[in-house]
N, C-alpha and C positions, 0 to 999 in steps of 0.2 A: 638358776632354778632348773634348766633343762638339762637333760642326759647332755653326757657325752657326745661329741660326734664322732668318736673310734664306735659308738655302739649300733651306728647306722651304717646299714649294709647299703651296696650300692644297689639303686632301685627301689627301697623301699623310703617313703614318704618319712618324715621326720615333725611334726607340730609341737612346740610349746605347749598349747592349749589344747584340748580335745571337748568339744561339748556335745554329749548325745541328746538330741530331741530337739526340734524345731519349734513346739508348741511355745506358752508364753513364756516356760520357764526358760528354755534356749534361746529364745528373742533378748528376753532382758538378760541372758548372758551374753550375748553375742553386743548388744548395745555397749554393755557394761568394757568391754576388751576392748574395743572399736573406742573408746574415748580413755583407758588407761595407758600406763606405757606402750609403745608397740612390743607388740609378740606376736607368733605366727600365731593363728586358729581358724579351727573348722568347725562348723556345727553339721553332722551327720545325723540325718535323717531317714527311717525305714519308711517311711509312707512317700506317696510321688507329688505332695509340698509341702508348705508350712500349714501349720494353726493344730496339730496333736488332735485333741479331742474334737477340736470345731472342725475339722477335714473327716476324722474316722467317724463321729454321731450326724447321719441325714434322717434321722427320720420325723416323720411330720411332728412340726412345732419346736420344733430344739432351739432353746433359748437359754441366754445365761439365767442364773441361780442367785446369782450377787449382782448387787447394781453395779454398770460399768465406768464409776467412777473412781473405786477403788479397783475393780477388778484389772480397769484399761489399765495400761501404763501411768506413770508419773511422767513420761517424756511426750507424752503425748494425748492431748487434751481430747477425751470423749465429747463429743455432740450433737447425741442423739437423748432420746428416753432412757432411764436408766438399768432396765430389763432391753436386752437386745436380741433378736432371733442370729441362729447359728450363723448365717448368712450374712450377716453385719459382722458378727464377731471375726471371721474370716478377711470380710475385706480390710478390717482394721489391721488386723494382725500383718497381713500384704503391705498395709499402705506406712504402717510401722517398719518394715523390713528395707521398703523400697527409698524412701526419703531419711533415713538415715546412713542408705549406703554399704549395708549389712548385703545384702543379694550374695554377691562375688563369695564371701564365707558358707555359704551354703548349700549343703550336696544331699540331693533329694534320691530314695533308693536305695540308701546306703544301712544295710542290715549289721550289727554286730554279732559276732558267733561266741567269741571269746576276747577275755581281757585277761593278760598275764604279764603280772609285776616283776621285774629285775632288778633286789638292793644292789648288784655292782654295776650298772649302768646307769640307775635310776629314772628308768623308764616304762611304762606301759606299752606292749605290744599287742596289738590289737588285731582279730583275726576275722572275717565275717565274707560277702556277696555285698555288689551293687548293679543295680541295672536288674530289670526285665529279664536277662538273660541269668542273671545270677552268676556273676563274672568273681571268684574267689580274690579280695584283696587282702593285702597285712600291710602294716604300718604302725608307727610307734608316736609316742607322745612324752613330754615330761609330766603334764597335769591332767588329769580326766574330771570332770567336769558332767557326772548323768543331770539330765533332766527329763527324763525320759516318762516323768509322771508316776504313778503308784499302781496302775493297774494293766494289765493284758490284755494290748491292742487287737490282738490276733480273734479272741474269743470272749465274749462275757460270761456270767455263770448264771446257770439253769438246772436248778434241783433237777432230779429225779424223780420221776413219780409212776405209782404203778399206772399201767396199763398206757404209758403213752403212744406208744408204737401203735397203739387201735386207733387213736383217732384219725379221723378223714381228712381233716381239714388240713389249715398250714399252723405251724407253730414258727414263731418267729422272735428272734431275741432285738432289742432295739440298736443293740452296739453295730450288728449287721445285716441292718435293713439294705430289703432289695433297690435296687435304683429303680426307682419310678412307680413304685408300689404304691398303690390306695386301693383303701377298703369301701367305696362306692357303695351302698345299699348293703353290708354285709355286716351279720354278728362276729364282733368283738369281745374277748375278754383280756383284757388289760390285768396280769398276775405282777401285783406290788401297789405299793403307797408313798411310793419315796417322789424326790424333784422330776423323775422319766415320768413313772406315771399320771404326775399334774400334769406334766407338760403335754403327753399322748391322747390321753381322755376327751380334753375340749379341742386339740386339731383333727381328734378321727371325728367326732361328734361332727363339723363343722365341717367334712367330706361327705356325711351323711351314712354313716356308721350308724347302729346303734352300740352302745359300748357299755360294757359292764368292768367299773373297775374292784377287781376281787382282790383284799387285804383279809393276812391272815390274823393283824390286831390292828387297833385305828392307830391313826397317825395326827400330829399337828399341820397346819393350814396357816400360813399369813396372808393375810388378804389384805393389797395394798393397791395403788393407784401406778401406773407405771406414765409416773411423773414425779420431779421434786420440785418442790413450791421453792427451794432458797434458789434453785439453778433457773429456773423462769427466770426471776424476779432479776438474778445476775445478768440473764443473757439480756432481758428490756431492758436495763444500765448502760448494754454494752459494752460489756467489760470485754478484756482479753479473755479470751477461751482459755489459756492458759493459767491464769489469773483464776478464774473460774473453776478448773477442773481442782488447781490446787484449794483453793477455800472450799470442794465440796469435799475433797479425800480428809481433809480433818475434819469438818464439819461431821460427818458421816461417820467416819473411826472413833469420833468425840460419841457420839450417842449411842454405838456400837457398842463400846466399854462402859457406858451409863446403864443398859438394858440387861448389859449380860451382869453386872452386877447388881441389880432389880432384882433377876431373876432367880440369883444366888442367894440373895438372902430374902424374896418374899415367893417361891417357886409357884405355891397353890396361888395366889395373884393375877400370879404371868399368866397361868393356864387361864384361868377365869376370864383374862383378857384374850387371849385366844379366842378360845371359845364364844363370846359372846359378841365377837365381831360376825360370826357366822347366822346367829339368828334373825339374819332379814334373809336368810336362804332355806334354811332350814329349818323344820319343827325339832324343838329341844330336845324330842325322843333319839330321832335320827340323829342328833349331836351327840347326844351321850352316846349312842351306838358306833358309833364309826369315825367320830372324831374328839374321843377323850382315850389316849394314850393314859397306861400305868405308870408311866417315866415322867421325869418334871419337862418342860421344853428346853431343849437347844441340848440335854443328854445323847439324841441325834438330831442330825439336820432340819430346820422345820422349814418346808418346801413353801416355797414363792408363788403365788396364784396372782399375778398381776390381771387388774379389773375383773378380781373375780370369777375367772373365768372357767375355774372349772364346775363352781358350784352353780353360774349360770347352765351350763350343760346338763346339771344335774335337774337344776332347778324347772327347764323345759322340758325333761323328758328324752331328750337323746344319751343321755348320761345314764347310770347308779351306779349305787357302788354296794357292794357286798362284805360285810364281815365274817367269815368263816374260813374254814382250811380243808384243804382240796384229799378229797379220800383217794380219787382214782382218776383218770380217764376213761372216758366211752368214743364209741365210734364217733357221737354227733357232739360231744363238748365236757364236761365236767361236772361229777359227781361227786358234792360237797358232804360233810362228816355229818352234817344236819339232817339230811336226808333230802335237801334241796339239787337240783342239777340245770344247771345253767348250759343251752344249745349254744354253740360256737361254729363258723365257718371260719374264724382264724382268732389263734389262740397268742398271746404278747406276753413274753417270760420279761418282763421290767425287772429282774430279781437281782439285778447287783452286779458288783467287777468279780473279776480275779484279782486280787491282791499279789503283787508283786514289788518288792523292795529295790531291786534294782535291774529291773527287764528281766528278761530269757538268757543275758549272755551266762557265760561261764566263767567264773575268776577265780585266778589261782596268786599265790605270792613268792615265789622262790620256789614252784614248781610241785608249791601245798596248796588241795584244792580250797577256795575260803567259803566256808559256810555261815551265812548272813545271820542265821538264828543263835548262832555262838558268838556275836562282837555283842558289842556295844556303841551305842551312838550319841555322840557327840552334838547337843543340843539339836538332834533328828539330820542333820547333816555330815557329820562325819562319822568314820566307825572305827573299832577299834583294831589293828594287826591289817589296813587295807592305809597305806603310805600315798598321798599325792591323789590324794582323792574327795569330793564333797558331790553331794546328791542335796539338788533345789526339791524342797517339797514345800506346797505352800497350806496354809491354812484349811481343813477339811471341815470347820462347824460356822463360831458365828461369820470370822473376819474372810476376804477375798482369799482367792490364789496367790494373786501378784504379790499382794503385800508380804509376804515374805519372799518370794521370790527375790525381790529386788534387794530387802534385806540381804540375804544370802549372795547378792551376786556383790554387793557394796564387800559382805565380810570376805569373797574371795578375790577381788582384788586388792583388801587390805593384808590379807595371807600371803598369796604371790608378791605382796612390796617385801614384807619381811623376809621372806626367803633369801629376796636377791640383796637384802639389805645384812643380814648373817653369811651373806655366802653359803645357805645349806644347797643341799640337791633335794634333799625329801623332807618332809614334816608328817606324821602321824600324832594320833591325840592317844594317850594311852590311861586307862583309868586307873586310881591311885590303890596300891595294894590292902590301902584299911577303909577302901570299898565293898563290903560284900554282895554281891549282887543275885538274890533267890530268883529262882525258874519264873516263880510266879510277874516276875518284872518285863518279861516279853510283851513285847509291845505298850507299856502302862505308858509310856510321853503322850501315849493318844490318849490316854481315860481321861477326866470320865465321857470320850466318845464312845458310844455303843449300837451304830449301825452294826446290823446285822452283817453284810462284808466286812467289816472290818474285825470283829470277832469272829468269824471262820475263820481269819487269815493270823491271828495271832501266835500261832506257833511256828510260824517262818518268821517272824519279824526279829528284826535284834532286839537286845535288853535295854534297860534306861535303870540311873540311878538316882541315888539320891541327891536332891540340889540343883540349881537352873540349869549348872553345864550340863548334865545328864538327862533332860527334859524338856518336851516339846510345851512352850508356853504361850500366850496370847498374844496378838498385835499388841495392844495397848503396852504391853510389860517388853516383849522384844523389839519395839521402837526403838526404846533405851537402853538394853542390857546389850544387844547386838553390835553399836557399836562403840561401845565401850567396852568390850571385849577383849583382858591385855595378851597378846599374841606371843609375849616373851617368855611365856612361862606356863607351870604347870596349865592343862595339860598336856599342852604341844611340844610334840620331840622332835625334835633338823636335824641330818644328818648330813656327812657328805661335805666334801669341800663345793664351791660353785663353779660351775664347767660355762665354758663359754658358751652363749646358745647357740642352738645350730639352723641354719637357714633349711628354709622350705625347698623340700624337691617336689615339683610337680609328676605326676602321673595323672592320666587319663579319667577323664571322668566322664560318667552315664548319662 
């Protein structure tokens, strides 16, 4: 499966394996290699450690989205509540890295610049900085391996709006919150309605903020208990944690797949249910006003309010929330299209990622540069004209992260068996020429998701076709289509006789 070793200069590092990102998707790759055949690998990392999103989001409240029984690992039994604040999810991530023996594989600092593919070597050369000092490295790989997530760690996105340059105060996006920052006794306006904004609203409330959260159309609300009655009642048994974390990851995927198929075919229902859990907070006016979306639920995200808590903030008085859309700024806060304007001392753009498909790097394939919104993707993990290559993306609506993650790390080490089992050097997935595939198909394996980031970002995204290979699908459905996956055949192409792999050179590291 790996390049050549005539194709390794002397001095330059040589891995089997390359995995970008530390966060969960690189953990359960990095687990995944660490218990398949041996092969060399390194998991490279831009930020200075692990946990991706739970390292880069500090800002007050940051807690998972999904319960962490699906979202934790499969190798490693959660044992907490099932909503975790950032700060648990972190040490878990740690405590996963360290007791499995993974550490040693991992190099923290290490930025990618570019990726550029070799058919007569059959390798990845890899070009970027590590270290503080920004020290230029290159290195090469037979397999690459992003997990590097789907959005732009560097910067979040934050409309434009006239007149912001007047105002006085602070604006601040929540991707890059200041370290140590609280809003003590100050006006707040919280801009969005997505899972930051629940999460922001009730921890600035509970600094003593007053906080205004301003949505420019309502949003859905689940309002749950952050407990699970089957996981109690397991842990009084005294069962194995293990035991336990497994019987709740089906238990949980089992009802998950029951709801979103509820919801499919009874939508007005689900809403009604929604909704009507909120009436011991709210008068019905205010429901219809600010928490009945146009869209059916789960078309985007419906945000996790564990014990209620934002709508307790609401419901005291440290909270509201506003429906309208922002005309301008003024010096002292925002002036709304209504004719309303809201004072602010610090202004919170909640408003979404940058959507990026495979980082900032630059990739080229035979010394052609490859442009991501011209492939096609291979049931959302591989693309089409990019050789030796798979991107972990996990689940963005109802089901966890992880859960395909680990999918995806299971089908890539059932990939690299095959390789070394054909004697290829490279595999690419190529889509069949009595595919036609219209413009309008960028990005559709995500529909029908329709967060507002992710429809800005659709015209970088690659294409998807018709049929499961071509299309990003459910937990429920890629439990079992994943790996039964036949590897010998359409649409996967090996080429290449199999070169003997080549041992790791060490160099220096930051």
């Amino acid at each position: 499966m790996s390049g050549d070793v005539t194709a390794m200069e002397a001095g330059v590092e040589h891995l089997d394996v390359l995995v970008v990102g530390a966060g969960i998707s690189g953990i359960a790759a990095a687990y995944a290699l660490s218990r398949g055949p041996k092969r060399r690998f390194a998991v490279l990392e831009a930020m200075d450690g692990h946990g991706g999103t739970w390292r880069l989001h500090r800002y007050p409240g940051v807690r998972s989205d999904s319960d962490m029984f699906t979202y934790g690992f499969a190798f490693k039994p959660w044992r907490g509540a099932p909503i975790a604040s950032g700060a648990e999810i972190l040490e878990y991530l740690g405590e996963a890295i360290a007791e499995n023996g993974l550490a040693p594989h991992f190099r923290y600092g290490w930025q990618i610049a570019r990726a550029d593919w070799d058919s007569r070597t059959s390798v990845w050369r890899l070009k970027g900085t590590r270290g503080p000092d920004a020290i230029p490295f290159e290195m090469t790989c037979g397999f690459l391996w992003m997990c590097q997530g789907y959005y732009r760690h560097a910067k979040g996105f934050t409309p434009e709006w006239p007149d912001m340059a007047k105002f006085q105060g602070e604006i601040i996006h929540p991707q890059t919150w200041p370290d140590g920052r609280r809003l003590t006794g100050e006006r707040v306006v919280v801009i969005g309605a997505g899972a930051t904004a629940a999460t922001l609203v009730p921890a600035l409330a509970g600094q003593g903020a007053h906080v205004t959260m301003l949505q420019r159309s309502p949003t859905y609300f689940n309002l749950q208990e952050n407990r699970h009655e089957l996981a109690d009642t397991l842990r009084d048994l005294e069962l194995d944690p293990a035991v336990i974390h497994d019987i709740l990851r089906k238990k949980i995927t089992y009802d998950q797949n029951a709801y979103f198929r509820h919801v499919a075919k009874h939508p007005e229902q689900a809403r009604q249910e929604l909704l009507r859990a909120l009436e011991n907070w709210l008068p019905k006016a205010e429901i219809e006003r600010h928490f009945s979306p146009v869209y059916s639920p789960w078309q985007q995200r419906v945000a996790v309010t564990p014990s209620a808590d934002l709508f307790q903030a609401i419901k005291s008085g440290a909270a509201s929330i506003v429906t309208d859309q922002i005309e301008r700024f003024t010096p002292t806060g925002i002036a709304l299209r209504s004719g309303q304007s809201l004072a602010a001392d610090v202004v919170i753009t909640a408003t979404g990622f940058e959507i990026t498909t495979l980082g900032d790097a630059v990739f080229s394939v035979d010394g052609r540069p490859v442009e991501i919104d011209q492939t096609s993707t291979y049931r959302g993990c591989m693309f089409t004209g990019l050789p030796n290559l798979v991107r972990s993306v996990g689940y963005l609506r109802l089901s966890s992260w992880t859960l395909r993650a680990e999918l995806t790390a299971d089908f890539v080490l059932r990939l690299l068996a095959q390789m070394d089992a054909s004697g290829a050097a490279s595999v690419e997935v190529e889509m069949p020429a009595t595919i036609s595939v219209p413009a309008q198909n960028k990005g559709s394996d995500l529909k029908p998701f329709t967060a507002t980031y992710m429809m800005r970002a659709l015209q970088q995204m690659p294409q998807s076709g018709p049929g499961p290979d071509w299309q990003f699908e459910d937990y429920w459905t890629e439990k079992e289509s994943f790996p039964a996956i036949d590897l010998t055949g359409a649409p996967f192409v090996y080429r290449g006789p199999g070169r003997q792999r080549a041992g790791r050179r060490s160099i220096p590291t930051s």
